[in-house]
Structures are given as C-alpha cells and as structure tokens.
C-alpha positions as a LaTeX table, in Angstrom:
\begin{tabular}{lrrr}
\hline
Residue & $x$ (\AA) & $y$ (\AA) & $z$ (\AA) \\
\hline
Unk1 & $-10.25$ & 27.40 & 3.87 \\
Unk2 & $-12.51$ & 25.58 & 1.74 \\
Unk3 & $-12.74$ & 26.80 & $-2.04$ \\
Unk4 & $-15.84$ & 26.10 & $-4.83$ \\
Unk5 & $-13.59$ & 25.39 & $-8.14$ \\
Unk6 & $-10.83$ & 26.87 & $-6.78$ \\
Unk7 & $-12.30$ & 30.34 & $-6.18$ \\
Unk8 & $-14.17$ & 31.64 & $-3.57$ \\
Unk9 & $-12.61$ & 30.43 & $-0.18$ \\
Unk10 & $-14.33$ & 30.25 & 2.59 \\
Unk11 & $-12.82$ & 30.58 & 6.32 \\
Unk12 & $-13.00$ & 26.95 & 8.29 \\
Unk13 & $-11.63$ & 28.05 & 11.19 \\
Unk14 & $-7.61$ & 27.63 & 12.87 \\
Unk15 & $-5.98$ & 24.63 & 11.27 \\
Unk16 & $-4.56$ & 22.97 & 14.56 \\
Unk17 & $-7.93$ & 22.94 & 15.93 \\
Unk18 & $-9.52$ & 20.95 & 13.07 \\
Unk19 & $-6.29$ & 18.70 & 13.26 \\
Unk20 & $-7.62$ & 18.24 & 16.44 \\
Unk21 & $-11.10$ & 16.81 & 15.92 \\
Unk22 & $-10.43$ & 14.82 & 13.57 \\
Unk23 & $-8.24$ & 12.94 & 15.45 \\
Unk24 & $-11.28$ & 12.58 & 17.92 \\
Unk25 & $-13.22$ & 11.31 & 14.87 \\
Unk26 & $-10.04$ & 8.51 & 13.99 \\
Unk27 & $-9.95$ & 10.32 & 10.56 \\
Unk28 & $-7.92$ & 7.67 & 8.11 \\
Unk29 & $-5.75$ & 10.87 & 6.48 \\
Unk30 & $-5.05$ & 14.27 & 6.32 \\
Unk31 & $-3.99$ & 16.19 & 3.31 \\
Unk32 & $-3.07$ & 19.57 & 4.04 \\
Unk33 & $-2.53$ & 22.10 & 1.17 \\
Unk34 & $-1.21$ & 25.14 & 1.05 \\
Unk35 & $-2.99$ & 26.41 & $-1.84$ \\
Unk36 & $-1.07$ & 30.09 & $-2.17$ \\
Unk37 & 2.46 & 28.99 & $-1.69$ \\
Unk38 & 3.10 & 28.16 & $-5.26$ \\
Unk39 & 1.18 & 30.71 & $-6.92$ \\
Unk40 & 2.54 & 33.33 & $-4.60$ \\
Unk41 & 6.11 & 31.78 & $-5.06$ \\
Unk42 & 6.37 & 31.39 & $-1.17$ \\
Unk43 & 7.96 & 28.54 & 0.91 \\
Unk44 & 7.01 & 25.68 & 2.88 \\
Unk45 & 5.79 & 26.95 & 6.43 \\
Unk46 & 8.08 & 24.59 & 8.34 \\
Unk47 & 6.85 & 25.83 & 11.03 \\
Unk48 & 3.06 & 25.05 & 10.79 \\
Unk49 & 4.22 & 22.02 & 9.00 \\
Unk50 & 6.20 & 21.04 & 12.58 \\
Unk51 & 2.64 & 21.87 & 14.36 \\
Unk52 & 0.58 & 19.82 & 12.72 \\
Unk53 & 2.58 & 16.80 & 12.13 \\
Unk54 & 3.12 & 16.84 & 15.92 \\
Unk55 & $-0.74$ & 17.24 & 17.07 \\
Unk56 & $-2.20$ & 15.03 & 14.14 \\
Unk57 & $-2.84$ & 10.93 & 15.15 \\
Unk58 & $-2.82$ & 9.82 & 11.89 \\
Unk59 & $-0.56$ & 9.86 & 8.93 \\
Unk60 & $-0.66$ & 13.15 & 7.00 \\
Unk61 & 0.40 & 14.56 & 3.56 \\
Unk62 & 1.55 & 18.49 & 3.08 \\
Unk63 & 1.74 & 20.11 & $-0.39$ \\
Unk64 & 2.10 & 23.63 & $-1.84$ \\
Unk65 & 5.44 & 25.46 & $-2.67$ \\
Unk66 & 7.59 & 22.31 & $-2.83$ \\
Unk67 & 10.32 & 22.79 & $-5.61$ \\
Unk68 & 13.37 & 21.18 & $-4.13$ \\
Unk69 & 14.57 & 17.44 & $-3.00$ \\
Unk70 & 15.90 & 19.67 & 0.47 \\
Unk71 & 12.62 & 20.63 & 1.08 \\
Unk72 & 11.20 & 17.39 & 0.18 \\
Unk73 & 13.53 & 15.58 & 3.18 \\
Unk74 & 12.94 & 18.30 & 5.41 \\
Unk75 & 8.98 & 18.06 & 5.37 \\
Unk76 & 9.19 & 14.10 & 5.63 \\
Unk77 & 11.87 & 14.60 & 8.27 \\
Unk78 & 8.94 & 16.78 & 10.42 \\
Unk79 & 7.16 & 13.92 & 10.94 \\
Unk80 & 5.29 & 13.92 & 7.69 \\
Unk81 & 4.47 & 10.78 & 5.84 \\
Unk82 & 3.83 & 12.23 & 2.30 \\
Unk83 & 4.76 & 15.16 & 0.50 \\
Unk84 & 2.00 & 15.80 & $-2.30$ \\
Unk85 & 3.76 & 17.93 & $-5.49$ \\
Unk86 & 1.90 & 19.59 & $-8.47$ \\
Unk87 & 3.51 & 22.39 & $-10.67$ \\
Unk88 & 6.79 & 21.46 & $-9.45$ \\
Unk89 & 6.20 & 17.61 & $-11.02$ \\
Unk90 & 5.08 & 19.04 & $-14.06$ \\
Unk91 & 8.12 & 21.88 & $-14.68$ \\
Unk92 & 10.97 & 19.44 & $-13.36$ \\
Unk93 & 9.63 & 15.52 & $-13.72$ \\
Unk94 & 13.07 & 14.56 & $-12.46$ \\
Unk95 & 12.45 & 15.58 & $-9.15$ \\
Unk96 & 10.15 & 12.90 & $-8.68$ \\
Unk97 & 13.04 & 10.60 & $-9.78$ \\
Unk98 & 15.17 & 11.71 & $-7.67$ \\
Unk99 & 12.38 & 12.26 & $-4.54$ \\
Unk100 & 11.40 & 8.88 & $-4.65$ \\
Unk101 & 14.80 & 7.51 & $-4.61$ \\
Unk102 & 15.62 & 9.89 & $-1.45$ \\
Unk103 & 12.87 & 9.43 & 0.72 \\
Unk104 & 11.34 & 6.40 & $-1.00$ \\
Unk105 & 8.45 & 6.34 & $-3.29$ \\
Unk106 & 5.60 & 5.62 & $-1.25$ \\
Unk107 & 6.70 & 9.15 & 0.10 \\
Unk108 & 5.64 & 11.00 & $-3.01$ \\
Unk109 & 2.35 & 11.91 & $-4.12$ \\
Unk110 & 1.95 & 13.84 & $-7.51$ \\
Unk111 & $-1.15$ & 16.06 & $-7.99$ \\
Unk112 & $-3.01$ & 16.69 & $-11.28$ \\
Unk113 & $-5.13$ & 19.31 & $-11.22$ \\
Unk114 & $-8.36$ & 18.48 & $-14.33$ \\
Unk115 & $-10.35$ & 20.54 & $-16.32$ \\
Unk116 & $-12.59$ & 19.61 & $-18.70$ \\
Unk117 & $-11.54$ & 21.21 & $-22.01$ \\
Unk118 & $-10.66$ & 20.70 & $-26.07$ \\
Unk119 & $-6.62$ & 21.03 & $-25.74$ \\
Unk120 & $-6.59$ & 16.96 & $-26.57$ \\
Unk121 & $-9.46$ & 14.77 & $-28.00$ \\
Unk122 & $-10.04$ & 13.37 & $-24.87$ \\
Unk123 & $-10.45$ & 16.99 & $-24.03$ \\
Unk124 & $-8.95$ & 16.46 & $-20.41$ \\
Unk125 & $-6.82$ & 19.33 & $-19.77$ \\
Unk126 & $-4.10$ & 19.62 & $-16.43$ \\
Unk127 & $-4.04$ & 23.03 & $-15.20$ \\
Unk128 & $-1.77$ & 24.50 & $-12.26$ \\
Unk129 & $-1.69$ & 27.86 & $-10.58$ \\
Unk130 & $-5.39$ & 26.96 & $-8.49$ \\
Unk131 & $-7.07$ & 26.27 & $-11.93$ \\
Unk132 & $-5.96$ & 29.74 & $-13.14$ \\
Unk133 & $-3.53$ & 28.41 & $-15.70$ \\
Unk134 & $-4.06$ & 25.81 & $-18.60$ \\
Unk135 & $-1.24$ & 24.04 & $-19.83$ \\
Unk136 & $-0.88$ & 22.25 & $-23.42$ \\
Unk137 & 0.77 & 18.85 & $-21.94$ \\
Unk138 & $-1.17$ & 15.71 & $-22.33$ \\
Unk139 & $-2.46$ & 14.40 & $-19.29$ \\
Unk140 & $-2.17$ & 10.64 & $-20.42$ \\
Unk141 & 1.54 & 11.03 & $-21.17$ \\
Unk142 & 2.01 & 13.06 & $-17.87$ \\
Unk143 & 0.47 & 9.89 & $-15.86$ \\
Unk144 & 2.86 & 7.13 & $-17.69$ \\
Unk145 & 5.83 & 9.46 & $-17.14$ \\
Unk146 & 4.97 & 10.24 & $-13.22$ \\
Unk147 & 4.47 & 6.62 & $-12.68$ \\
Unk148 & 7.89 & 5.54 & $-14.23$ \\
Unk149 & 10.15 & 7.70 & $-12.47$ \\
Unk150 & 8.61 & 6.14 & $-9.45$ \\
Unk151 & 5.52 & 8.47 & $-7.79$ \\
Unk152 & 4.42 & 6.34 & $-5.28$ \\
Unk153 & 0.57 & 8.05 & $-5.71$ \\
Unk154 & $-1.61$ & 10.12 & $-8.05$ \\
Unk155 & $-4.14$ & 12.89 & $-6.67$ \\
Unk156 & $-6.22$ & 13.42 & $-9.43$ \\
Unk157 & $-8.28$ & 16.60 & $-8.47$ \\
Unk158 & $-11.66$ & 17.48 & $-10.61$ \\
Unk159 & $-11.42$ & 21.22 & $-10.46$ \\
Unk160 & $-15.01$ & 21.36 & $-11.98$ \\
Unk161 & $-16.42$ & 19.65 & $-8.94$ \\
Unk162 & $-14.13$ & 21.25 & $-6.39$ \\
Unk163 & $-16.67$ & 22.05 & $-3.64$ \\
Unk164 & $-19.81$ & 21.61 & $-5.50$ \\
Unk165 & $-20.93$ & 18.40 & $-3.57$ \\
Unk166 & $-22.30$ & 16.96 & $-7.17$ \\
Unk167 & $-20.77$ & 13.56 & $-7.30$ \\
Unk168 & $-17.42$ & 12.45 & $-8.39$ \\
Unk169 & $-16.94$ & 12.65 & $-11.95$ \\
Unk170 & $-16.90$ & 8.83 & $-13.14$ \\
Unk171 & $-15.58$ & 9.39 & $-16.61$ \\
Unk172 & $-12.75$ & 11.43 & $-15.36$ \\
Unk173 & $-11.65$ & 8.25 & $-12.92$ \\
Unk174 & $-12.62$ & 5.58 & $-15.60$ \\
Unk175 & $-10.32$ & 7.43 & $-18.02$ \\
Unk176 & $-7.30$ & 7.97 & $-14.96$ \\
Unk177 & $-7.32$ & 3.97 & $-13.83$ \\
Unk178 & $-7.03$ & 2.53 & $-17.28$ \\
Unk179 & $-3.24$ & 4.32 & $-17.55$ \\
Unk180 & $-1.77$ & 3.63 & $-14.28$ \\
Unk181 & $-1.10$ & 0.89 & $-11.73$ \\
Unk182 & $-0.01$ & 2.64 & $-9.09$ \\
Unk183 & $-2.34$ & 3.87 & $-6.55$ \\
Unk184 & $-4.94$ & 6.72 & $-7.73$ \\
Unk185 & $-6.71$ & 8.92 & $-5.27$ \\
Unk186 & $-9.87$ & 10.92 & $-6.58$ \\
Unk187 & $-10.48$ & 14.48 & $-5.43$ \\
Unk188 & $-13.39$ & 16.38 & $-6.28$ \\
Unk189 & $-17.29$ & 16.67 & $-6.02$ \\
Unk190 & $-18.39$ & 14.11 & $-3.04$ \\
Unk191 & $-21.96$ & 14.58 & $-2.06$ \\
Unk192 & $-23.09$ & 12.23 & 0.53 \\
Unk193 & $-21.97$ & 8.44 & 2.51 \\
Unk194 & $-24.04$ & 7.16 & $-0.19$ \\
Unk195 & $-21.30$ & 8.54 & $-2.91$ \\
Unk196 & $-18.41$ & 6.88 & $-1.01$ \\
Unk197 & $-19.77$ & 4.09 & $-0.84$ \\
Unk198 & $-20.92$ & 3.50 & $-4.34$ \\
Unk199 & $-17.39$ & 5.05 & $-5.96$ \\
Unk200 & $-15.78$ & 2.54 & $-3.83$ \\
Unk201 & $-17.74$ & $-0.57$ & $-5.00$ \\
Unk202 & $-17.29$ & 0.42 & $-8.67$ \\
Unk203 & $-13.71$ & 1.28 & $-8.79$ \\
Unk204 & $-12.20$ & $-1.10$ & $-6.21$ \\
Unk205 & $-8.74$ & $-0.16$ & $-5.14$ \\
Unk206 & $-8.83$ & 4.11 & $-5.44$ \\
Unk207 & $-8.75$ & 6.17 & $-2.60$ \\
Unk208 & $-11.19$ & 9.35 & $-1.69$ \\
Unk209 & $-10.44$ & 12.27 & $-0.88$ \\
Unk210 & $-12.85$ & 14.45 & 0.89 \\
Unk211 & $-13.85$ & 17.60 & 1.57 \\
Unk212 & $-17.17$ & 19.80 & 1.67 \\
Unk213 & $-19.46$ & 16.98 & 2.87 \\
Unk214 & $-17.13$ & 16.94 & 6.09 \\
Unk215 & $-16.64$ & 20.60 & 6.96 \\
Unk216 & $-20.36$ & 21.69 & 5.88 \\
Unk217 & $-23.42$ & 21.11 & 6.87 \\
Unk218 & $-27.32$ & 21.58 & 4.94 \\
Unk219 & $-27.79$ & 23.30 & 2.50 \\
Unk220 & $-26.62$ & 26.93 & 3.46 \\
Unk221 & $-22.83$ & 24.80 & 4.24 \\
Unk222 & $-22.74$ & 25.67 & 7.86 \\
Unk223 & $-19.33$ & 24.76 & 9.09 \\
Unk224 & $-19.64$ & 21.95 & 11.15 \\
Unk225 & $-16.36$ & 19.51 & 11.26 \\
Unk226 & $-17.47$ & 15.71 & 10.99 \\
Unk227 & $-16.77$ & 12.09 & 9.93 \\
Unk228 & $-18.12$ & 9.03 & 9.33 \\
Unk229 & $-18.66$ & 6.81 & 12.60 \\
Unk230 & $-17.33$ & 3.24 & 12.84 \\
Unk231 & $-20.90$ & 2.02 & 12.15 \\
Unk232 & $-20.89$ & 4.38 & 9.39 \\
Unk233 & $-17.60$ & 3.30 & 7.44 \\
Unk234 & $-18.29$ & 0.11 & 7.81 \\
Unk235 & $-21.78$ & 0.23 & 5.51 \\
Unk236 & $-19.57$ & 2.08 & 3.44 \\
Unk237 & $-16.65$ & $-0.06$ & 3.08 \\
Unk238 & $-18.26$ & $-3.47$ & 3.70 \\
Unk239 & $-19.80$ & $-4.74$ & 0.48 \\
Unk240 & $-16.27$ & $-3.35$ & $-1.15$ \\
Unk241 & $-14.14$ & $-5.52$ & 1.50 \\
Unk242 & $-16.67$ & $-8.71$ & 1.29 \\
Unk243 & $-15.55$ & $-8.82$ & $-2.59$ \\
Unk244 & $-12.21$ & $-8.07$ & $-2.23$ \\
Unk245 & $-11.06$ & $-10.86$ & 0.94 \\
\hline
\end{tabular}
C-alpha cells in the first residue's frame, strides 16, 4: 500500500511480486514497513519477513511492531540487513543501546516520523502511531540521544509530504544534518529524477528514500512499478560523484 500523509492507502498490488521487479530494475534498497503492526500492537510477520528477504537481490530493511532485542536478532537472522525502529526508539531509547551492540550498529535504523507544528520554536514536532499521535519530546534532543547510544541510521520521514510528490522539504533536512553525523536518510515528497538529482547535489552524503514517483504513474497515479535506468542514475548521481572523488 501506498498512503498520502499517512491516510488514505492505496492497494499496490502482492508484496513478493513487487520484490520481484525491482530486482529486475537492480533497485539499490528496499524498505519494507509494516505500517499497522505497531498501532495495532501486532508482531513481526516472520513469516513474510522470511519471504521477502529470500526473493529480494538487494539488501533490505523491515520495520513495524519491533519492541524487543529477540525480535531484533531474529529479523536480522532472516536474512535481513536492517531493522528500521520508530515508537519503540522513542518509549525505550535503550534498546537501541543495546540493539546496536547485539547485532552491530550499522544494523539499526531509527525512524522519526515529522510534522510541522508549534510544540518547540523550531516548531518541528515527532509524531508516532502513522501521524495520528503528537508527542511533546524535542526532536533535536531525540537525534543527539539516538546517535549516542549508537543508531547506525536516521529515517527522517516528512509526514506532510508523504505521497504528495511536491518536493522534499529542504528546511526540514537543512535543520536534521546540522545535529547529526551519522548517516541521514530523507523520506517524504519526491516528485521527479530532476528532484533526486538536485537534493543530492545540495546535501551531499544523505540518502533518498522513495516512493510515489516509482509505483505511480501521470497524473491520475496509475500503478505502474519503475526505476531509474543505468543511464538514468547516472545523470542523477554524476555531477554529485564528480565533486565528491
């Protein structure tokens, strides 16, 4: 499913069948979410989880309903390269601590989930629960602490451009990479090649994550699964490699 600000989902089609075109289109990652598990206070499907991991060609990260270090090691141990925790981060910081020192940091992804708001006067407010449920921490202390008890990565997710193809949000990823040093990935509000390309040159080392503008097509969002071609990541990645050799 593919949601619009975290509401409205929108059917895609069988999971293991778009694991399986993108690995005809030599997709970089996968991040699969379950987006229900945590709100609905359900567990890992292990057995989906197995599936994938065994049909995808390239590495993939699972989130949604992770609480527990056991269920940490047993995702990693189906094959999975990264394990990608939110609310669970947030309620119990030490289980990144302890995460990271189990399976080894570069294992651990922590998601923030961003609103716009007027909590904080940098009114950025985190949010869990699909964007149903603001919370009064401080999203600049949450980064520091996340990155010293040793997440490996941080998803920042704009839930105000979740599926609205409008660009990503350059203020929210200028404000992110000025309090971290570990490496940031930005989710939220791609619109076109053109995008990619120009988010990459101007923030150097982030990664993108990426949804709508490679499940839909035209303007009435037709699903159509694509990717960029070879040709086509490499305009979009070249003047950003040429200045970083």
């Amino acid at each position: 499913y593919k949601t619009v600000n975290f509401k409205n989902p929108k059917y895609i089609g069988d999971p293991l069948n778009a694991v399986k075109i993108f690995n005809e289109k030599y997709v970089d990652e996968l991040v699969i979410i379950d987006i229900d598990a945590t709100v609905e206070n359900k567990i890992p499907n292990y057995t989906l989880i197995k599936n994938i991991a065994s049909q995808c060609r390239m590495p993939v990260c699972y989130g949604g309903g992770i609480k527990t270090v056991q269920q940490i090691e047993k995702i990693i141990g189906l094959g999975v390269e990264k394990v990608a925790i939110s609310s669970a981060a947030i309620n119990n910081p030490d289980l990144i601590l302890e995460a990271s020192r189990r399976v080894g940091s570069q294992s651990i992804a922590v998601v923030l989930d961003i609103k716009k708001g007027k909590i904080f006067q940098d009114k950025y407010n985190v949010c869990i629960n699909n964007g149903k449920k603001i919370l009064k921490k401080n999203p600049k202390d949450l980064c520091i602490l996340f990155q010293r008890l040793g997440a490996g990565e941080l998803i920042i997710n704009s839930v105000d451009r979740d599926g609205t193809m409008s660009g990503y949000d350059s203020n929210l990823i200028d404000y992110f990479k000025s309090l971290i040093s570990i490496p940031m990935t930005v989710v939220g509000g791609a619109s076109s090649y053109e995008n990619l390309e120009s988010t990459i040159e101007k923030n150097k080392l982030i990664g993108l994550g990426v949804g709508s503008i490679f499940v839909f097509k035209g303007k009435y969002r037709a699903v159509l699964i694509q990717y960029p071609n070879l040709l086509e990541k490499t305009k979009i990645f070249k003047k950003y490699l040429s200045k970083t050799k």
